[in-house]
C-alpha positions in Angstrom: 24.0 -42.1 35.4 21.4 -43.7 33.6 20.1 -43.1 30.5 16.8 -41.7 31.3 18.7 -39.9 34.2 20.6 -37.9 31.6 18.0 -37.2 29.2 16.4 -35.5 32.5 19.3 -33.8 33.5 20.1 -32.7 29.9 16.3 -31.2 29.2 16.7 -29.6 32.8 19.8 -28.0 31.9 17.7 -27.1 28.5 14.6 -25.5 30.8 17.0 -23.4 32.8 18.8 -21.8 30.0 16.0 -21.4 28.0 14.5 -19.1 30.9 17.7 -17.5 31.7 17.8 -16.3 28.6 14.3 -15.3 28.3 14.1 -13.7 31.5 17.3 -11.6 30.4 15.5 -10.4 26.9 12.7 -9.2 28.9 14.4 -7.7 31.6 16.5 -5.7 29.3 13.7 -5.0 27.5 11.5 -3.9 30.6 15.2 -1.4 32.1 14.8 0.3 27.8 11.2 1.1 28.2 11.2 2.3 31.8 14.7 4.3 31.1 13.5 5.6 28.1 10.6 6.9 30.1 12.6 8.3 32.5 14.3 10.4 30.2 12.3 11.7 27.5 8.3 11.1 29.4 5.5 10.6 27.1 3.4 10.8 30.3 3.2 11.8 33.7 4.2 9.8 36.5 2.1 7.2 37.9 -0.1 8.6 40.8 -3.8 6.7 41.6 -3.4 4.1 43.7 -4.2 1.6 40.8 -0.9 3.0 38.7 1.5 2.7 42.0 -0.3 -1.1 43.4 -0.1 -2.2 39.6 3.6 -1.0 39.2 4.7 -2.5 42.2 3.2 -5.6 41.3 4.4 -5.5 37.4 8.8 -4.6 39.4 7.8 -7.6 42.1 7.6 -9.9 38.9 10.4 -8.3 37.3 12.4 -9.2 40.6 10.7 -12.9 41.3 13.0 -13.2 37.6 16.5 -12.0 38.9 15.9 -13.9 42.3 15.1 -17.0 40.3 18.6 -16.9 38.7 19.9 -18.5 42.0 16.6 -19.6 43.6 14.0 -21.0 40.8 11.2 -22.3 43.2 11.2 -19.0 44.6 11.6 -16.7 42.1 9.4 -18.7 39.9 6.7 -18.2 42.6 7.1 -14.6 43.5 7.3 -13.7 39.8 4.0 -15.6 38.8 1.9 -14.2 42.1 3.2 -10.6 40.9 1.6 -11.4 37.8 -1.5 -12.7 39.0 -1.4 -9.8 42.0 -1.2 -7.3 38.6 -3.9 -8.7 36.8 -6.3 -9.0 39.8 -4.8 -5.2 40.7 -6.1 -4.2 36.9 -9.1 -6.1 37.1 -10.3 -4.8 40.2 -9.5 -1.0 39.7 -11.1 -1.3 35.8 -13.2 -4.5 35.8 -11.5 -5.6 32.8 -8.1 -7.6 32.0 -5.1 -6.2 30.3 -5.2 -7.3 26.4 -2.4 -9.1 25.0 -0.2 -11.2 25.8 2.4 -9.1 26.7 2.6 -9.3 31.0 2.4 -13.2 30.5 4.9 -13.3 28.3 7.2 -11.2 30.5 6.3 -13.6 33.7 6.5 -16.8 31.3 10.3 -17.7 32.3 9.0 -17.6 35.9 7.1 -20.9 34.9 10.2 -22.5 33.4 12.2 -21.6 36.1 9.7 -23.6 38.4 9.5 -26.7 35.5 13.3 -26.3 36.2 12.9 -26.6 39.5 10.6 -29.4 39.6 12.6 -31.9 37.1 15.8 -31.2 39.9 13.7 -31.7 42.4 12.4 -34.8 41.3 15.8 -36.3 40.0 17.3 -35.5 43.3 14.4 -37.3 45.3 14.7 -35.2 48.3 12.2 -32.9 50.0 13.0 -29.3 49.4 15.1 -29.9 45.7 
């Protein structure tokens, strides 16, 4: 293996932790909030249409992370189009965006899963990674 061959294989090695990791932090953070909710609710359950589309969208991110742990391209892509379904869900139903940072950040390992994805992809050279 060549040296720059390495270096690429080491940072993708890097990438993929890095959003293992992340992905599991915000995971376990996302099971707390919703399981604390279930238990002790400081509100009642979601019923509009904008609550259930938005919720689904906001668990179909959640899940584009756990499917990403075997399959990054896809994962990557399902959580990232669950977060942009979530935000134009929010948008449309209120005309305005969610403030914060705080959806991005829980979709953000979906982009290093794809950055993953793409640095194996290219150091294989083959169509389809």
């Amino acid at each position: 293996m060549s040296s720059m061959a390495g270096k690429l294989h080491d940072g993708a090695k890097i990438v993929l932790w890095v959003a293992r990791v992340w992905s599991l932090i915000n995971l376990g953070f996302v099971i707390l909030i919703m399981g604390g909710e279930l238990l002790t609710p400081h509100a009642p359950p979601p019923t509009s249409a904008r609550d259930i589309i938005s919720m689904a969208f906001f668990l179909g991110m959640c899940l584009g992370l756990v499917i990403a742990w075997r399959w990054e391209a896809i994962g990557g892509v399902i959580t990232l189009a669950g977060l942009v379904a979530f935000y134009a869900t929010l948008y449309l139903a209120d005309g305005r965006l969610p403030r914060g940072p705080y959806f991005v950040l829980v979709a953000a390992p979906g982009i290093l899963f794809l950055v993953h994805w793409a640095m194996t992809h290219h150091e294989k050279g083959t169509p389809g990674g």
